[in-house]
Phi, psi and omega in degrees: 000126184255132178269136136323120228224104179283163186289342151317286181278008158287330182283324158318313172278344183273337183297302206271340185241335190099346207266156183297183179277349184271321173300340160271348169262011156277305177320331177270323172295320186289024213221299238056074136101325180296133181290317177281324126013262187320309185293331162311286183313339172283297196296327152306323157319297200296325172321295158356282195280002167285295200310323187275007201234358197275122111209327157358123130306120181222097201264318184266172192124206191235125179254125181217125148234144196226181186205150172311154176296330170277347177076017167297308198248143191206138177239151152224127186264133149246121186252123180276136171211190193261327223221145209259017157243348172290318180328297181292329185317128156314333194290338208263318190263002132323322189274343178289321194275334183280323173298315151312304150327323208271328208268342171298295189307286151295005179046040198297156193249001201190123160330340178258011192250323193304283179334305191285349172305118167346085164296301165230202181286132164074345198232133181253165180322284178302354138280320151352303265212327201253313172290354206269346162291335192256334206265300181306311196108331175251146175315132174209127189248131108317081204295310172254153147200135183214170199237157167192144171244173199189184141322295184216109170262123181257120187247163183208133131233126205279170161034081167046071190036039167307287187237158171183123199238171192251155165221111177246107180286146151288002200200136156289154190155189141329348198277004151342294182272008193256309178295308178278008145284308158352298192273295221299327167338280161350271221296327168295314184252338165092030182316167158267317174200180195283321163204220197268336196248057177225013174262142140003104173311314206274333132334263173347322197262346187259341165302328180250031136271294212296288180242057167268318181316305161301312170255052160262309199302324189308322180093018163302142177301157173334308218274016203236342200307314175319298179292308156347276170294356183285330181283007214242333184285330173311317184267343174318294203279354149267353161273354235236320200244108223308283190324334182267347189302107178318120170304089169337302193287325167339174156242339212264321172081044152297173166272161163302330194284296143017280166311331182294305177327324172307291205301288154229156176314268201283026173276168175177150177296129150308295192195174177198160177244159176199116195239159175217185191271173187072018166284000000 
């Protein structure tokens, strides 16, 4: 029996999935006419074409980083896709913000914690994601999320949802434009950690290989190499480490820790997150 598939309830799935309309009156005619059917049969579709796209490279997408109305809490998302016109879609980067809302809104603790979260009724987020592959054409992932809590957490995002970084101050205040001048710091210079003695031990240890290995080449003696690299690590962690870092917006050539101090004495970074796209 061939069901009649009204322009309506085509118009109905396309609203509720994103998917184009021919593909929602096939979807509806293989279901006969059913709706949660049809919304299966797209998502298998999209299952497919994941499976044949997980090799893919998905370099472009959106990056949002927000923070809760106390500015306690901060998430940053990247929703991934292959291509720099999906990137730009309105639609696309709708679907990166309801997926940031959702993880704002629960906080979720772990990117496979996201994935499993309720998008709507009956379908969590990595479903979603898997229709939304059948819908695009293209690979699309949540690829980072990452969280962070604080005093005050300040979020920025740069260069048309490119980069997003969290900024966690230590004190409440007034510190809105101080914190997003910060991450634009971040987002700019790429620090390794906040400060010297929050970088990676093992970071440390490959910096002082890397320059003892230079003024071994240099013909300094054995015994001097070590003290070489301890001095060649001083300057590692003023290019390297936010708070030590010359403040870009500055004139003056303080460090960031220097500015904050301007503002108020006892401000400062906690931590800060910094997720960009291509990663």
């Amino acid at each position: 029996m061939d069901v009649k598939i009204s322009a309506k309830d085509v118009a109905a799935l396309r609203k509720e999935t994103g998917a184009g309309m021919m593909d929602c009156k096939k979807a509806l005619k293989e279901a006969g006419g059913d709706m949660e059917a049809a919304k299966d049969i797209l998502r298998k579709k999209g299952q497919k074409l994941a499976a044949k796209r997980v090799d893919r490279d998905a370099k472009e997408g959106v990056v949002i980083a927000q923070t809760t109305p106390d500015s306690k809490k901060g998430i940053v998302v990247n929703l991934s896709c292959e291509t720099d016109f999906v990137a730009k879609n309105a639609d696309f980067i709708a679907l990166a913000q309801q997926v940031a809302d959702i993880a704002l809104n629960t906080f979720p603790a772990s990117l496979d914690d996201l994935l499993a979260t309720d998008f709507e009724s009956g379908l969590s987020v990595g479903d979603k994601i898997t229709e939304q592959i059948g819908v695009i054409g293209e690979k699309v992932e949540v690829k980072k999320y990452e969280i962070l809590e604080s005093d005050m957490v300040v979020p920025y995002i740069h260069a048309g949802y490119r980069r997003g970084v969290l900024i966690g101050l230590n004190k409440t205040g007034d510190f809105q434009e101080v914190g997003k001048n910060v991450a634009m710091q971040v987002a700019a210079m790429n620090p390794v950690a906040v400060d010297k003695d929050d970088v990676d031990a093992s970071v440390v240890q490959k910096e002082i290989e890397i320059g003892m290995e230079q003024a071994r080449m240099q013909g300094k003696p054995e015994n001097m190499l070590e003290r070489i690299a301890q001095g060649k690590l001083g300057k590692f962690y003023k290019e390297n480490t936010l708070l030590n870092q010359e403040y870009v917006k500055g004139s003056n050539k303080e460090t960031v820790s220097a500015y904050l101090k301007g503002i108020d004495k006892d401000l400062t970074v906690l931590a800060f997150r910094h997720v960009g796209l291509g990663g």
